[in-house]
C-alpha positions as CSV (number, residue, x, y, z in Angstrom):
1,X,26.7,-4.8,8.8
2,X,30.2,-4.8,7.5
3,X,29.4,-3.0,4.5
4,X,27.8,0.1,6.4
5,X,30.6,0.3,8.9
6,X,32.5,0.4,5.4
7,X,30.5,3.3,3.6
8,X,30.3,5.1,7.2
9,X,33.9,5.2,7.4
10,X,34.6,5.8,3.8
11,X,32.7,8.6,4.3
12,X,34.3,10.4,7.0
13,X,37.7,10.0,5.7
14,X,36.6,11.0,1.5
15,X,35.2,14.2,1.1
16,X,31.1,14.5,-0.3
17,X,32.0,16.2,-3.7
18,X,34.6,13.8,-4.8
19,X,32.6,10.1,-5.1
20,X,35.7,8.6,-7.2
21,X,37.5,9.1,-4.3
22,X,35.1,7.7,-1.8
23,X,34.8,4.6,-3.9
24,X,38.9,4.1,-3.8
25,X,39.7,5.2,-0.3
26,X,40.1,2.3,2.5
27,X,37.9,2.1,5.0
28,X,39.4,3.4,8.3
29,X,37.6,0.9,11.5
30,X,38.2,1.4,14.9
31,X,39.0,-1.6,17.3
32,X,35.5,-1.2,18.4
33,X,33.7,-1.0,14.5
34,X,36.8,-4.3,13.9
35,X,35.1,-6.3,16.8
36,X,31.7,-5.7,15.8
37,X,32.2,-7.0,12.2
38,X,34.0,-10.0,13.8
39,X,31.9,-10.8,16.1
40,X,29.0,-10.9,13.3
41,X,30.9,-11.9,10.4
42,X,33.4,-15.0,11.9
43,X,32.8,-18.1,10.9
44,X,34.0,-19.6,14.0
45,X,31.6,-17.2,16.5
46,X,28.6,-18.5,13.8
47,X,29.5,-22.1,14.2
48,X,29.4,-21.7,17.8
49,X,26.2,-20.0,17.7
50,X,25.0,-23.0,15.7
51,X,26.1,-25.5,18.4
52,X,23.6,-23.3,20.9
53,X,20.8,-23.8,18.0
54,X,21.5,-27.3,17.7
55,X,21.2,-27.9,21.6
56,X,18.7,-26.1,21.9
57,X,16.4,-28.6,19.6
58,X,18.7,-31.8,21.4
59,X,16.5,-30.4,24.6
60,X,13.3,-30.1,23.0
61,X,13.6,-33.8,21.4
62,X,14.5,-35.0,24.8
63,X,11.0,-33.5,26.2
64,X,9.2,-35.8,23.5
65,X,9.8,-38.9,25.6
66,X,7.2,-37.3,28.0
67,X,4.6,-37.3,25.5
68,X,2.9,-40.3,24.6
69,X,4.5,-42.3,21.3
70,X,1.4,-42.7,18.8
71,X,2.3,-45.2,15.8
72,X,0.1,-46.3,13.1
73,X,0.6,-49.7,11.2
74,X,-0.9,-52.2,8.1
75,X,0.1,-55.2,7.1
76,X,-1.6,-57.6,5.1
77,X,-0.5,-61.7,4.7
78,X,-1.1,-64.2,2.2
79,X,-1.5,-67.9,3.0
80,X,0.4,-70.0,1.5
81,X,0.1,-73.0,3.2
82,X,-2.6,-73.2,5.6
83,X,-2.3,-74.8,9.2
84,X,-3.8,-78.3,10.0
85,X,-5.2,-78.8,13.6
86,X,-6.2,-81.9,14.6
87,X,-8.7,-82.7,17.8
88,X,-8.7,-86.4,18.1
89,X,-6.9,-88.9,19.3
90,X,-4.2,-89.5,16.7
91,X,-3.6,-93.2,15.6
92,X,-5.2,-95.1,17.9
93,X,-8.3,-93.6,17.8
94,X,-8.4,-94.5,14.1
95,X,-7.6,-98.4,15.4
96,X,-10.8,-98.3,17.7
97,X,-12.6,-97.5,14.5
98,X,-13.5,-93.6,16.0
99,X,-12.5,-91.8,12.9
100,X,-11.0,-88.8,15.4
101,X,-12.8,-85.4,16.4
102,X,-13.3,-84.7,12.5
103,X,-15.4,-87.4,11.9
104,X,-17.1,-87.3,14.9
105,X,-18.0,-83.6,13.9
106,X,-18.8,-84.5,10.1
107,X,-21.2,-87.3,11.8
108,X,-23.3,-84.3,13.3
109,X,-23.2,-81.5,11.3
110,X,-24.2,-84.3,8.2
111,X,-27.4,-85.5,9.6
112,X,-28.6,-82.3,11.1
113,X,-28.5,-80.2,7.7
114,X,-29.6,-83.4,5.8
115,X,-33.2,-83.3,8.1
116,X,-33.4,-79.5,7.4
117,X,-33.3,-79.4,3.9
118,X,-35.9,-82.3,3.8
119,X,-37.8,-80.3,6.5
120,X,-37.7,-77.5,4.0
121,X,-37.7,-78.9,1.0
122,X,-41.4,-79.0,-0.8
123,X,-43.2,-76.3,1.4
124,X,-41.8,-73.2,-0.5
125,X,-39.8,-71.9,2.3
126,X,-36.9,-70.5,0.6
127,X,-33.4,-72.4,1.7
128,X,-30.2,-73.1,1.0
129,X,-28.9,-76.6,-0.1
130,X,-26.5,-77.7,2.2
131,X,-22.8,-78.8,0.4
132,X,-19.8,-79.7,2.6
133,X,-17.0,-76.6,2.0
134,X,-13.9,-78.8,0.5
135,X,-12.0,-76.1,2.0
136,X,-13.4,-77.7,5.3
137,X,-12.6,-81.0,4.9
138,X,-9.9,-83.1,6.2
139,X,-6.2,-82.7,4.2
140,X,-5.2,-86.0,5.2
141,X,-5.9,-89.1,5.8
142,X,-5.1,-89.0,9.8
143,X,-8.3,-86.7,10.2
144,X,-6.4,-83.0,9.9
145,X,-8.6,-79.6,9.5
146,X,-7.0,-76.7,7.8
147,X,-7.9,-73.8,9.8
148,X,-7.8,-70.0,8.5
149,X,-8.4,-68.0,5.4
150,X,-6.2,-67.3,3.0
151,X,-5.8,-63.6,3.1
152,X,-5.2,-61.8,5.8
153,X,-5.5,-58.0,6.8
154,X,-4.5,-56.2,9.7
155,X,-4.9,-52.3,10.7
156,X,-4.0,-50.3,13.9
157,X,-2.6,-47.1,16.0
158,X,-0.7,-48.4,19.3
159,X,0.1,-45.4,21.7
160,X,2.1,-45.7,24.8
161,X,3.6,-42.6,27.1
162,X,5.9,-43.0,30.6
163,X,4.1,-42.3,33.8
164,X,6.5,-43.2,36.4
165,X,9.8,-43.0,35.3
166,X,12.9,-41.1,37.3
167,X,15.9,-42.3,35.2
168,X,13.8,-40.3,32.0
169,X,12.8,-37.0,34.8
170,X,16.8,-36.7,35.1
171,X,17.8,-37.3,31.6
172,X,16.0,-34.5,30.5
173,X,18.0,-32.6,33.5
174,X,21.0,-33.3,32.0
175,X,19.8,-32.3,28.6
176,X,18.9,-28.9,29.7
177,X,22.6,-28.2,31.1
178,X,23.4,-29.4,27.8
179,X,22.5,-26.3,26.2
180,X,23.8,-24.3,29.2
181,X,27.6,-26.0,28.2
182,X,26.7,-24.6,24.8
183,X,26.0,-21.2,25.8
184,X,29.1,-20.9,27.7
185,X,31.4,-22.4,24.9
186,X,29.8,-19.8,22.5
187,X,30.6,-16.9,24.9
188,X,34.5,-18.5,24.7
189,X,34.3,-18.5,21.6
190,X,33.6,-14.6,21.0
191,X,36.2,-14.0,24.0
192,X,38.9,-15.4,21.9
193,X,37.5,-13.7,18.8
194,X,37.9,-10.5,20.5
195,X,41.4,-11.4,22.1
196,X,41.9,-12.4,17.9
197,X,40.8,-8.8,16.8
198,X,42.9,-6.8,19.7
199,X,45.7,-8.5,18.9
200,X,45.7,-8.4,15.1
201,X,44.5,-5.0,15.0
202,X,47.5,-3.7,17.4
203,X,49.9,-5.7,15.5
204,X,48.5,-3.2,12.4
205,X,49.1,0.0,14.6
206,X,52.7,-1.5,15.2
207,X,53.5,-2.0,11.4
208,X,52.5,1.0,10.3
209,X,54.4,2.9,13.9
210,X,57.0,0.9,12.5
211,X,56.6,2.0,8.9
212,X,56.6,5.4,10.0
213,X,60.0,5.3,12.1
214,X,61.6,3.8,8.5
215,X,60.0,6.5,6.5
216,X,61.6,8.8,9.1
217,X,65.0,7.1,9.1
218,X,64.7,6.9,4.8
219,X,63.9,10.8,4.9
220,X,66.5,11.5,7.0
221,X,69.0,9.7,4.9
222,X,67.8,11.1,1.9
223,X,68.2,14.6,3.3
224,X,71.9,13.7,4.4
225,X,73.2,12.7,1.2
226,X,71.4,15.5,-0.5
227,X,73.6,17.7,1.6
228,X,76.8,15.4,1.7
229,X,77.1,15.8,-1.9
230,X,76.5,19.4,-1.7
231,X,79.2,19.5,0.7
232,X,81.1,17.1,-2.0
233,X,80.9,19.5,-4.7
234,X,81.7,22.2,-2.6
235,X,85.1,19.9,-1.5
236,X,84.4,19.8,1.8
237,X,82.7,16.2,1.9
238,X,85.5,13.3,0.9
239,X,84.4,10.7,-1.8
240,X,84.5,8.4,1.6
241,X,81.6,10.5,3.4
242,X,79.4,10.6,-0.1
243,X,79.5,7.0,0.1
244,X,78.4,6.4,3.0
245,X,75.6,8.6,2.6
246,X,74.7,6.4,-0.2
247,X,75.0,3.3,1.6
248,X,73.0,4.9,4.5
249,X,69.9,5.8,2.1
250,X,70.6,2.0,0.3
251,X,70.4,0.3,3.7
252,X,67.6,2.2,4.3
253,X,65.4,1.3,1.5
254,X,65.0,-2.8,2.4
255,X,63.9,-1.8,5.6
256,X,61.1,0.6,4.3
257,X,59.6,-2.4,1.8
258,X,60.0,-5.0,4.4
259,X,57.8,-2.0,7.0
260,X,55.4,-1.9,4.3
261,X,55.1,-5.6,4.2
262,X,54.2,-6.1,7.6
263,X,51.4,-3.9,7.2
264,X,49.8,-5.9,4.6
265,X,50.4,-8.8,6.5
266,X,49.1,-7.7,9.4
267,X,45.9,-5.9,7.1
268,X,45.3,-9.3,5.5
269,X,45.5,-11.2,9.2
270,X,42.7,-8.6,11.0
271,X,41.0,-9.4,7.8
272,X,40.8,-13.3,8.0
273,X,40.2,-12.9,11.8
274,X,37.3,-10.1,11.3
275,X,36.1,-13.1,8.9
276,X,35.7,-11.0,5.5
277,X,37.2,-10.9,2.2
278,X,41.2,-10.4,1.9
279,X,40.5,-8.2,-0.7
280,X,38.7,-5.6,1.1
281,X,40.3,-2.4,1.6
282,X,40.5,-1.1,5.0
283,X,42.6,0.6,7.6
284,X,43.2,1.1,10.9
285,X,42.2,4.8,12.3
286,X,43.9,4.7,15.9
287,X,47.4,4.8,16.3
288,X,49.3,2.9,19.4
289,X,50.3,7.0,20.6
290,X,46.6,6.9,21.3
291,X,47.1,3.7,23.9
292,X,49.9,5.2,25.7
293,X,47.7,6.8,28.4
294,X,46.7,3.5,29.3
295,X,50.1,2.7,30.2
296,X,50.4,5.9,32.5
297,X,46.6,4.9,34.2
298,X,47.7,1.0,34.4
299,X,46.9,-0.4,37.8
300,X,48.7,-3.4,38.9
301,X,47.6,-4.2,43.0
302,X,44.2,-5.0,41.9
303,X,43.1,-8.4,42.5
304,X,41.7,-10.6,39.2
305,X,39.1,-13.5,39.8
306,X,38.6,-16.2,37.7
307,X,35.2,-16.9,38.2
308,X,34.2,-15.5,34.7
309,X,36.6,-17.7,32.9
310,X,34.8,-19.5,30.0
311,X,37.0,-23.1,30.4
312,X,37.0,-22.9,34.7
313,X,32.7,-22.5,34.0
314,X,32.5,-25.3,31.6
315,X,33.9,-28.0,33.7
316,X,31.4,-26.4,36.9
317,X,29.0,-27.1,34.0
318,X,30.4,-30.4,33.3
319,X,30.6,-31.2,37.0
320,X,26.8,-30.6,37.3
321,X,26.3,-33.1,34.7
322,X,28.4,-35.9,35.7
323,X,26.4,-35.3,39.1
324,X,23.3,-35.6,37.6
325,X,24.5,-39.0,35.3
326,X,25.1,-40.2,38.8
327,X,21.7,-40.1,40.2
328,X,20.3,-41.1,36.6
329,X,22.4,-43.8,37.2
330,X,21.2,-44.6,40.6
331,X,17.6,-44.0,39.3
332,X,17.9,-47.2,37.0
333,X,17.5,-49.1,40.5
334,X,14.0,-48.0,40.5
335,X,11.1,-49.5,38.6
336,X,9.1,-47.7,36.0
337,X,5.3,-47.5,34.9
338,X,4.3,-46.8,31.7
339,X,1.1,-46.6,29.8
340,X,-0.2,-48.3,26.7
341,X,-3.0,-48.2,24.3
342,X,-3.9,-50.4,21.3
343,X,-6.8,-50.4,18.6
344,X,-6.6,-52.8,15.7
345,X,-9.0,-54.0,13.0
346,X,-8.9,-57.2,11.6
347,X,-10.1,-59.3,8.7
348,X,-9.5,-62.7,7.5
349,X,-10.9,-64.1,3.7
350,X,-10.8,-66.3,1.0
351,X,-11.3,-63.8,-1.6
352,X,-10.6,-60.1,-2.5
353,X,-14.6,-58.9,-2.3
354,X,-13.6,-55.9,-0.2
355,X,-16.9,-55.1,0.1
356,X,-18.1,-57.9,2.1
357,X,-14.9,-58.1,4.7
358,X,-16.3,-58.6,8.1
359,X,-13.4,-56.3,9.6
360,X,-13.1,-57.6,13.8
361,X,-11.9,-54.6,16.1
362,X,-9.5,-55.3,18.9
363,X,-8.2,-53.2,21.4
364,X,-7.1,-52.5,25.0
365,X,-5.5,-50.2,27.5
366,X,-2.9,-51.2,30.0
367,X,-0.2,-50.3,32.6
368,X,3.4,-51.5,32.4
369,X,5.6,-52.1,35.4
370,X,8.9,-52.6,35.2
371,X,11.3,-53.4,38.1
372,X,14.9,-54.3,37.5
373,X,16.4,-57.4,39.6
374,X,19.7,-58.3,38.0
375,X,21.4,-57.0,34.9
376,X,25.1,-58.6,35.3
377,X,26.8,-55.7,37.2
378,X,26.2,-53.5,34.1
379,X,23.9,-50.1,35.7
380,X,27.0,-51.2,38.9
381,X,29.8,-50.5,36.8
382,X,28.6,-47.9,34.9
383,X,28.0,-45.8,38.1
384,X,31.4,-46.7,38.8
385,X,32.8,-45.3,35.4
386,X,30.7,-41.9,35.7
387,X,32.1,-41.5,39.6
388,X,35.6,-41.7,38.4
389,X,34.7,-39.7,35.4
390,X,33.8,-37.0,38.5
391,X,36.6,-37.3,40.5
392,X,39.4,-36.5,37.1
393,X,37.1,-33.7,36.0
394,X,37.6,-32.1,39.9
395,X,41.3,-33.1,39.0
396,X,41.2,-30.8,36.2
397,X,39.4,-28.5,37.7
398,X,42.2,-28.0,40.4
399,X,45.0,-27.7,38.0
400,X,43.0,-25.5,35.3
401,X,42.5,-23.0,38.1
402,X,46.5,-23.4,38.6
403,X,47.1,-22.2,35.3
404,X,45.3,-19.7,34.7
405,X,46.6,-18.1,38.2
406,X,50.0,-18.4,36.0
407,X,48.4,-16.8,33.2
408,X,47.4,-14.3,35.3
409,X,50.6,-13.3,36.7
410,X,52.6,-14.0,33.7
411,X,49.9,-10.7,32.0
412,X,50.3,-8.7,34.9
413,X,54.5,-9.4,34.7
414,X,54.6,-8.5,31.0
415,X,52.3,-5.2,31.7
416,X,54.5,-3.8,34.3
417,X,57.4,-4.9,32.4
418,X,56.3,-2.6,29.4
419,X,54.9,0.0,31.8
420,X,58.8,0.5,32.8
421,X,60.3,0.2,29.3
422,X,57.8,2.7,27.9
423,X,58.8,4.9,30.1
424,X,62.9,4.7,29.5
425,X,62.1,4.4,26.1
426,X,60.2,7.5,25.8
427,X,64.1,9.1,28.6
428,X,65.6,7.4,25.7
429,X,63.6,8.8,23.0
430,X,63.6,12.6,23.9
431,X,67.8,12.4,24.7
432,X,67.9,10.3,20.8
433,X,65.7,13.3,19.9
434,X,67.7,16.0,20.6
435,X,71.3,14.1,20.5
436,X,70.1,13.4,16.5
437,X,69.5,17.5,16.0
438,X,72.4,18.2,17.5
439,X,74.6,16.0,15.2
440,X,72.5,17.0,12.1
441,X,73.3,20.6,12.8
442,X,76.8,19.8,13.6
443,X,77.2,18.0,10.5
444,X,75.7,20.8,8.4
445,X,78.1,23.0,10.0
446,X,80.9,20.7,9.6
447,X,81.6,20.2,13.0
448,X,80.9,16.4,13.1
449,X,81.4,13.3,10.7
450,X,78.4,11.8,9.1
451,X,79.4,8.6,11.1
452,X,78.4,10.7,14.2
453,X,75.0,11.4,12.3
454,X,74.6,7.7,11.2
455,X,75.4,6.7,15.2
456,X,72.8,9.3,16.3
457,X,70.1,8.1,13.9
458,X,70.9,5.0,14.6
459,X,69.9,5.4,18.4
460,X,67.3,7.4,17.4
461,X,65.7,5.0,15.7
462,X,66.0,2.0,18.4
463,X,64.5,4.2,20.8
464,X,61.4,5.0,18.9
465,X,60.5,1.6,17.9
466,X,61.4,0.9,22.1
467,X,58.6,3.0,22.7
468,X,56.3,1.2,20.1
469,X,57.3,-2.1,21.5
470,X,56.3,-1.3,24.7
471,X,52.6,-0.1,23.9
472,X,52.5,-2.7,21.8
473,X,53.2,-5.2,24.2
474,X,51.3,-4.2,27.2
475,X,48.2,-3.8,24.9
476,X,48.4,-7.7,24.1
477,X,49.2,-8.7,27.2
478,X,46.4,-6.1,29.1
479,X,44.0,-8.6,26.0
480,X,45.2,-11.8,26.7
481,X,44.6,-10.8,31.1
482,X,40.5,-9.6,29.5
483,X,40.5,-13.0,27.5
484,X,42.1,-15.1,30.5
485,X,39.6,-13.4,33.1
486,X,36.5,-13.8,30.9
487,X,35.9,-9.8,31.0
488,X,33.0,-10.0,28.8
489,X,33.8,-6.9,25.8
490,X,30.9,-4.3,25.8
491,X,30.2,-2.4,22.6
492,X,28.9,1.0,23.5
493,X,26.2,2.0,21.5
């Protein structure tokens, strides 16, 4: 954007048939073509809209907790050391001559497959000799089983979603203001951004006012010692008169550089606020003459809200919240339901023929409730904090709203107060004006010393910058009352 607000200025100021020219020349940006670059090209107006970005996803991650939370997991375990459960009596079974549960259960199983394989054995039936699993037997002499296999697998998806849950419903309340306190903080930000511009870009139009009422005065000593020495070699100047003449033009030369100065300066600091390259040429078209009707138009017994200040919205905005963490807080009272959901397949061997797992599915579906009894005072005191939390932020409220009424006044003061000096400056001016002629044709003549002239430029040249001053000043204040109000700045298009 900035570099066809740049070629459309360049060429209005360059003429068509000369492109060399159109390359070199500055660009010339009004304040309104300054704001827009600024308000597209800052970095502190694209941070801002970056915060609004970034809550704007904060908010949609908060709505997740609505949906339900699907996980999938595997794990698999290898035995190292296998468990040993025992189901008999312990010693004194063993003293009665019992043997415990495992040999009570070796004295059935034993017989039983002992008669089957002679029931099958010799008739052609196919079978399968029966031969005690070592892994089976007892690990100890006290009549221990190892129990379990020694790999283990284990694969599932576990879901679970709130159903009932009014701490969560306002949490997600509060996030949504969040991005509303984002929103507002980027429209403060472009506010000052603008206030930035206005007042950098007037500060320009005073340098180069400024510049010009130097020129003027360097000119005008130039011109006078021209004809001082004129009048010197004529012999009707003294040696005392063409010295002063050369002072006057030598006193005049430090401030013409230090004018010119100030305009880069100010050039370079409508640059960095504009947020583009310090080595860009550009240049200001208006000049503060062009403001002065402002000054005549200025209306001071209107009445200025405040309701559209960015900061005096932000703690509303921050009230609202603190409200709201209140009856989230309150809402931690209540109990909660929630949803679950769990599938799992399971599978427990000796050896690694995947092939042959027998894989055991497990699942169920159930509801959660939750209701909070005691917690030590915690969910207590942290109502507590947020309440006084509430009660400062009104504080600040009340004495924000305070100063910007000073603000307020303090704008409207310093408008009026320039309103008035613009207008003896500009009595002052016209008398300089003519009270300068005067002596410069009196001099001339040789009716008057040149310490009359120096005396009469002299005045001449405080009323002039007077008059700049004034402008100058009611424009930053009439930006700083926009700014303090929160009058949103419209580009026409």
């Amino acid at each position: 954007m900035f570099s066809l607000l740049l070629l459309n200025a360049t060429a209005i100021v360059a003429p068509q048939t000369a492109p060399q020219a159109q390359e070199q020349a500055p660009a010339t940006l009004t304040l309104e073509e300054a704001i827009r670059i600024a308000l597209s090209e800052s970095p502190t107006v694209k941070i801002a809209e970056m915060e609004v970005e970034k809550a704007q996803f904060a908010k949609k991650g908060s709505y997740a907790a609505l949906f339900p939370q699907i996980s999938a997991s595997a794990s698999y375990q290898r035995t190292i050391k296998k468990q040993i459960m025992y189901m008999g009596g312990g010693d004194d079974d063993d003293d009665e001559g019992g043997g415990g549960m495992s040999d009570m259960m070796s004295g059935i199983v034993n017989p039983i497959m002992y008669h089957l394989q002679q029931l099958y054995k010799g008739t052609g039936v196919p079978y399968v000799e029966y031969t005690p699993d070592p892994s089976t037997q007892t690990s100890s002499s006290d009549g221990g089983i190892e129990v379990g296999r020694w790999n283990t697998y284990n694969a599932g998806i576990t879901a679970a979603m709130p159903l009932i849950n009014a701490q969560l419903w306002k949490s997600l309340e509060i996030s949504g203001s969040g991005v509303d306190l984002a929103v507002e903080k980027a429209r403060s930000s472009r506010l000052e951004m603008v206030n930035q511009v206005k007042q950098s870009y007037f500060g320009v139009l005073l340098a180069k006012e400024a510049h010009q009422v130097y020129k003027s005065v360097y000119d005008n000593a130039v011109q006078n010692l021209d004809l001082t020495q004129k009048k010197y070699n004529a012999s009707r100047a003294s040696e005392l008169d063409l010295a002063r003449a050369k002072t006057t033009v030598a006193n005049a030369v430090p401030n013409l550089f230090n004018a010119e100065n100030a305009i880069y300066l100010s050039l370079w600091q409508l640059k960095a606020v504009m947020g583009i390259d310090l080595d860009a040429e550009i240049d200001v078209k208006d000049s503060l003459l062009v403001y002065s009707a402002d000054l005549q138009a200025a209306n001071f017994n209107q009445d200025y809200s405040i309701e559209g200040n960015s900061s005096l919205r932000q703690l509303a905005i921050q009230a609202d919240q603190l409200a709201n963490t209140v009856k989230m807080q309150k809402y931690a009272y209540l109990p909660t339901l929630s949803l679950a959901f769990s599938y799992s397949l399971n599978a427990m061997t000796n050896d690694f023929k995947f092939e042959e797992y027998k894989w055991t599915p497990y699942s169920y579906v159930g509801l959660s409730l939750n209701i909070p009894i005691f917690s030590g005072g915690q969910r207590l005191n942290d109502l507590r904090q947020t309440q006084v939390q509430s009660r400062q932020l009104a504080l600040q409220k009340e004495n924000a709203e305070r100063q910007l009424q000073i603000s307020i006044r303090q704008s409207l003061s310093t408008m009026e107060t320039a309103v008035k000096s613009h207008e003896s400056a500009l009595d002052a001016l016209e008398s300089a004006q003519k009270a300068y002629d005067i002596a410069a044709k009196s001099y001339e003549v040789g009716r008057s010393t040149l310490t009359d002239l120096d005396a009469a430029q002299l005045a001449l040249t405080q009323a002039q910058l007077s008059a700049s001053q004034a402008i100058y000043n009611y424009l930053v204040a009439k930006a700083a009352l926009e700014s303090t109000i929160g009058a949103d700045y419209t580009i026409e298009k």
